[in-house]
C-alpha positions as CSV (number, residue, x, y, z in Angstrom):
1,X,0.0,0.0,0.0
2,X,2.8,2.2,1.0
3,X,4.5,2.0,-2.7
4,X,0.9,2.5,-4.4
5,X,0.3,5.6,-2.2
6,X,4.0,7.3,-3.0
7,X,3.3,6.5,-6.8
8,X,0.1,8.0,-6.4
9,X,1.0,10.9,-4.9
10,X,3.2,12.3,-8.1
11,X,0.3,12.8,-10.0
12,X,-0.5,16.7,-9.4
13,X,-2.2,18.2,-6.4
14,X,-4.6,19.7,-9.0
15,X,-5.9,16.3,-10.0
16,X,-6.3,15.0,-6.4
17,X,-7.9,18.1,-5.5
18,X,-10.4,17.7,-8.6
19,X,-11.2,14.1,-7.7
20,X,-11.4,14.9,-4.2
21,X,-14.3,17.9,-5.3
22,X,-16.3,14.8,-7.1
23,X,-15.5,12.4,-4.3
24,X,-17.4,15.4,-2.4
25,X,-20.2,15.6,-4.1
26,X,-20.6,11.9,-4.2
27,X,-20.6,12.0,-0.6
28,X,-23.5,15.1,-0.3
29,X,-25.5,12.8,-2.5
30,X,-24.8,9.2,-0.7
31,X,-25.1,10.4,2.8
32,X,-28.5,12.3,3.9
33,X,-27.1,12.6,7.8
34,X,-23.8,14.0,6.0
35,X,-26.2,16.8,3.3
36,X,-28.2,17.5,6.6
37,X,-25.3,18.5,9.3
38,X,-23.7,20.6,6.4
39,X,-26.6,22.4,5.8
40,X,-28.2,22.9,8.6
41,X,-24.2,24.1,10.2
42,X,-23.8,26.7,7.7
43,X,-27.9,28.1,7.4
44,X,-27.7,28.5,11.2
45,X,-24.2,30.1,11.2
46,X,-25.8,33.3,9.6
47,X,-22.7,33.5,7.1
48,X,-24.2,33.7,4.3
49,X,-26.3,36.9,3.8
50,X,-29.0,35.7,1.8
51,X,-30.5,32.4,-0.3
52,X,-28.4,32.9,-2.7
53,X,-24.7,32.9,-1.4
54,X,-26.0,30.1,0.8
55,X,-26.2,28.0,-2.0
56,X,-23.0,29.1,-3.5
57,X,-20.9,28.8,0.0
58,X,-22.7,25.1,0.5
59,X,-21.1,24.1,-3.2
60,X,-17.9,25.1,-2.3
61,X,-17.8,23.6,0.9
62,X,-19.0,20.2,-0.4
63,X,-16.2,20.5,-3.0
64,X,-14.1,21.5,-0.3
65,X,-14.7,19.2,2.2
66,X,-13.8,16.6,-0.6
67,X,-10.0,18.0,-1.3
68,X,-9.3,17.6,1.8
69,X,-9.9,14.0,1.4
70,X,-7.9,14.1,-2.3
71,X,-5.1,16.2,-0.9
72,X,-4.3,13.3,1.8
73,X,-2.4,11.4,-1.0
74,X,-0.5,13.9,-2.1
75,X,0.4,15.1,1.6
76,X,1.0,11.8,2.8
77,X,2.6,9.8,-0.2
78,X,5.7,12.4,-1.1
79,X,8.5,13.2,0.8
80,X,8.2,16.0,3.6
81,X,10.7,18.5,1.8
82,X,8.2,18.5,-1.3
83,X,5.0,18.7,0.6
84,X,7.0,22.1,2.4
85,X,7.2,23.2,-1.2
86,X,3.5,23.2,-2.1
87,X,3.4,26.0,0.5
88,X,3.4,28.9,-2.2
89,X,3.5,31.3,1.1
90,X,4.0,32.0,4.4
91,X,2.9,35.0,6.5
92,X,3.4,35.8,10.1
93,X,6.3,33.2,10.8
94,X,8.1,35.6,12.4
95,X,6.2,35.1,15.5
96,X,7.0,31.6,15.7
97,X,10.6,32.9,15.6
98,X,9.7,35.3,18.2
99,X,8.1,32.6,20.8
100,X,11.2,30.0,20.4
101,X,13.6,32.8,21.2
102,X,11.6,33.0,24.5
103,X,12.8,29.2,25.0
104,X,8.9,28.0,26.4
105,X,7.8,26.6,23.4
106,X,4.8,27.3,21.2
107,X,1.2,25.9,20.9
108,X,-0.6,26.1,17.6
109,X,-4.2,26.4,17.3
110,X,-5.4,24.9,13.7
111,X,-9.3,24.8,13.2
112,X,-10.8,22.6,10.9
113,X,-10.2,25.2,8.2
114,X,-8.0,24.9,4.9
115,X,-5.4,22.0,4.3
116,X,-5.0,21.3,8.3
117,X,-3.0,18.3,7.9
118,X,-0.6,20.1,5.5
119,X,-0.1,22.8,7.8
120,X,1.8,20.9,10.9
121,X,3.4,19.5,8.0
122,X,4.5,22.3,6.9
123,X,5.8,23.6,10.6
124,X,7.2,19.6,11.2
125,X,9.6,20.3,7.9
126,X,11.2,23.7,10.1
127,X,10.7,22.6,13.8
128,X,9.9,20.2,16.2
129,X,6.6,19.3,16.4
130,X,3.8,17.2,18.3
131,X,0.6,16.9,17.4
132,X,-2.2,15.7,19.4
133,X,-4.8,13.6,17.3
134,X,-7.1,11.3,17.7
135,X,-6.7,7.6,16.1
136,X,-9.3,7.0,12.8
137,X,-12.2,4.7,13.9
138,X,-11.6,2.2,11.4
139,X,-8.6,0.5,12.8
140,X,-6.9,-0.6,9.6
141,X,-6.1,3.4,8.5
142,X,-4.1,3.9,12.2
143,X,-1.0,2.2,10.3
144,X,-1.3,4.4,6.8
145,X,-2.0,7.7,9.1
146,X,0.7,7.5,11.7
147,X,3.0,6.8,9.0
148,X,1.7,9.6,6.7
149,X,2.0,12.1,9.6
150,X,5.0,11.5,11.8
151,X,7.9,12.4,9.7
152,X,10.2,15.5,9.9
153,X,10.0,16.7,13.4
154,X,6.9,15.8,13.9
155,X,5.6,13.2,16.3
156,X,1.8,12.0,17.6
157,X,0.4,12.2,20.7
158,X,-3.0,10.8,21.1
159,X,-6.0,12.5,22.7
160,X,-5.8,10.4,26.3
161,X,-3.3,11.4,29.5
162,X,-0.6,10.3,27.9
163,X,-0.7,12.4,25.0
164,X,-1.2,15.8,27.2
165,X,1.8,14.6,29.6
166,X,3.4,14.5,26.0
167,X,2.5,18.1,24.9
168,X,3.9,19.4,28.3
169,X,7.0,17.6,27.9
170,X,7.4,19.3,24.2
171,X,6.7,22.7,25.6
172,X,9.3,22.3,28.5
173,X,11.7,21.5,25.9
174,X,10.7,24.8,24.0
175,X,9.6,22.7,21.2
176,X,5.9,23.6,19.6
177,X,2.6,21.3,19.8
178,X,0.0,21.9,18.1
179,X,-4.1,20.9,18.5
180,X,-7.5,21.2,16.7
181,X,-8.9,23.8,18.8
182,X,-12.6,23.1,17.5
183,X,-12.8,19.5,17.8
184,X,-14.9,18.6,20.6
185,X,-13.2,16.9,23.6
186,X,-14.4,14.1,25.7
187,X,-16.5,14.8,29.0
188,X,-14.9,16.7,31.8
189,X,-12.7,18.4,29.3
190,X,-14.4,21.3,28.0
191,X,-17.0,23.7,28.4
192,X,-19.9,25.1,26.8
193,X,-19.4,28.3,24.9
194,X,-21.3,29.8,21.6
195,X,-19.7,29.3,18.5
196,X,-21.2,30.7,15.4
197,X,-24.4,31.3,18.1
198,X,-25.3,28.0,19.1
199,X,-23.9,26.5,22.4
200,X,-20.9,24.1,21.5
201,X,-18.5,22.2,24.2
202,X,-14.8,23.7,23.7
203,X,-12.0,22.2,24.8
204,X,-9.8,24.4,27.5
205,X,-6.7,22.3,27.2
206,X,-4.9,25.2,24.6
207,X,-5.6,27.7,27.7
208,X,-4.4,25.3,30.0
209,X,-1.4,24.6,28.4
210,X,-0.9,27.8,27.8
211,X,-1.3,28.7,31.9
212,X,0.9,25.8,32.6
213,X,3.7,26.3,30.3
214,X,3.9,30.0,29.8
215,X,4.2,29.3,25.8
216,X,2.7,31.6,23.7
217,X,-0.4,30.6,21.5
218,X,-0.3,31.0,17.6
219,X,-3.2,30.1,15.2
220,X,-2.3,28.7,11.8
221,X,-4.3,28.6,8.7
222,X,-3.5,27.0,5.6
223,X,-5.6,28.1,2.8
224,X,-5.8,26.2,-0.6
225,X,-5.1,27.8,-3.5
226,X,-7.0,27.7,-6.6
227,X,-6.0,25.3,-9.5
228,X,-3.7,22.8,-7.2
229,X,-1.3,25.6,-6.8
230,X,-0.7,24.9,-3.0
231,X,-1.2,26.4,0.0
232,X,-0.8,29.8,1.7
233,X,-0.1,29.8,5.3
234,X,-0.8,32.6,7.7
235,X,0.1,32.7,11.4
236,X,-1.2,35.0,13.6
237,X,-1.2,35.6,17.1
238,X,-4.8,35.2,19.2
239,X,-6.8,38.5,19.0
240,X,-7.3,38.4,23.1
241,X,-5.0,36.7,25.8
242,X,-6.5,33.7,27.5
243,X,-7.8,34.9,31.0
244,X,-7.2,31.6,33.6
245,X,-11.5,31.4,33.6
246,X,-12.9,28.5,31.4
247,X,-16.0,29.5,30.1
248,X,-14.6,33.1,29.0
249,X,-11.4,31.6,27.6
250,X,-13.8,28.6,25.2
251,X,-15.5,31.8,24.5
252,X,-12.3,33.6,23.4
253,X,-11.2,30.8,21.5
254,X,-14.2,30.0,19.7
255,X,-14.3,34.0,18.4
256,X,-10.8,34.0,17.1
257,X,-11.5,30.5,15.3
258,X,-15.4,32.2,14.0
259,X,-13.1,35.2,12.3
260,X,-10.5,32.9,10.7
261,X,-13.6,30.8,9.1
262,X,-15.3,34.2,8.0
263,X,-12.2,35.4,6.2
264,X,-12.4,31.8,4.7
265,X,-15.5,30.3,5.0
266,X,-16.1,28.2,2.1
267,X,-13.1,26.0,3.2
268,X,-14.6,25.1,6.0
269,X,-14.9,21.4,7.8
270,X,-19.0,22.3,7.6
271,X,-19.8,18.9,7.7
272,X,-18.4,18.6,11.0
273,X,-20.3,17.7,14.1
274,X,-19.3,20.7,16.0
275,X,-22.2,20.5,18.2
276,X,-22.7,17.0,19.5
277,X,-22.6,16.2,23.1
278,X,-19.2,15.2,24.9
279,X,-18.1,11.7,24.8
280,X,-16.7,9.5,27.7
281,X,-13.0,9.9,28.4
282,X,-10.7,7.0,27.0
């Protein structure tokens, strides 16, 4: 599997991206629990400001939604140093400069918005990296994902204990981690807070990592170009401080990550289920 994927993965990002838009679409037609949680997400988000660019935004989040399926080949099947080099640009890396001079690490924030996975690979091919994710539910993908993700500097921690004890360990070593700020955690682990107006539980393990550590937070975004022409990645800095007080801190968080999906909102992970209830802890 491992050779079929790498000889895969030289065919252009452009194709992958234009199967990934029909695998998409194939899934909005196939699925009716998938076509109702992506439409009733974005009709209830109030981004769209009328019928019209509702329709238009729910297209190209479908097609979306699907190149981020299409892209995993090309992400995962080439070598590290070539995946860096689909990153047309890079804006704002200065203050991940800035926060390993102060030695105490750095934690980045990436929403379910853009080429996510691309991103920490991305940051993996310059620095040291964990990430903390959580394993596929079909079992028989683990192998192919682990092995697609932890190369450069960047290694996996998974969403139990042992994986946070790993973040803190990065952090004291100034390294960065970095975490899906709006996937929803298990019970115990989050609060509610609004996001996009409707109650959703938030993790506060970024702010409390943050507390704990001293490292400074950093939210990246990497946006798809059009055509297969890469990826633009922006880094920026949180637009408020987290306070030490959970429910205002989810709420912090989930406004910074609202703004980064209104100045991108058709890329998206719609489709999501943002608002579900907690699960148990692992």
């Amino acid at each position: 599997m491992a050779f079929a994927l790498r000889l895969a993965a030289r065919l252009p990002l452009r194709f992958w991206h234009a199967c990934g838009a029909v695998l998409g679409y194939l899934a909005w037609a196939a699925s009716p629990r998938y076509r109702r949680r992506l439409k009733e997400n974005l009709q209830n988000s109030g981004i769209a400001p009328d019928a019209r660019a509702l329709r238009r935004l729910r297209r190209q989040a479908v097609a979306e939604a699907g190149k981020a399926v299409g892209e995993l080949i090309v992400l995962w099947g080439r070598p590290l140093d070539e995946v860096a080099r689909l990153f047309a640009a890079c804006e704002g890396w200065e203050h991940v400069e800035a926060a390993q001079a102060g030695g105490r690490g750095v934690i980045f924030l990436t929403p379910h918005l853009g080429c996510f996975e691309g991103a920490a690979l991305y940051a993996a091919s310059r620095l040291a990296l964990t990430v903390l994710y959580r394993p596929p539910k079909l079992a028989r993908l683990t192998g192919l994902m682990e092995a697609g993700r932890s190369r450069g500097g960047l290694k996996l921690a998974r969403t139990d204990l042992s994986g946070v004890r790993q973040l803190l360990a990065a952090l004291a070593r100034g390294e960065a981690v970095g975490i899906l700020p709006d996937q929803v955690p298990a019970a115990g682990q989050g609060v509610w807070a609004p996001f996009f107006g409707r109650p959703a539980y938030t993790m506060t393990l970024a702010a409390k990592l943050a507390q704990r550590s001293g490292a400074p937070v950093l939210f990246a975004v990497a946006r798809r170009l059009p055509k297969g022409k890469g990826y633009a990645l922006t880094i920026t800095p949180p637009p408020l401080p987290f306070t030490g007080e959970p429910v205002e801190d989810a709420r912090r968080l989930n406004a910074a990550i609202e703004a980064l999906v209104r100045s991108c909102p058709g890329q998206y992970l719609w489709s999501y289920n943002r608002y579900k209830g907690p699960s148990k802890p692992r």
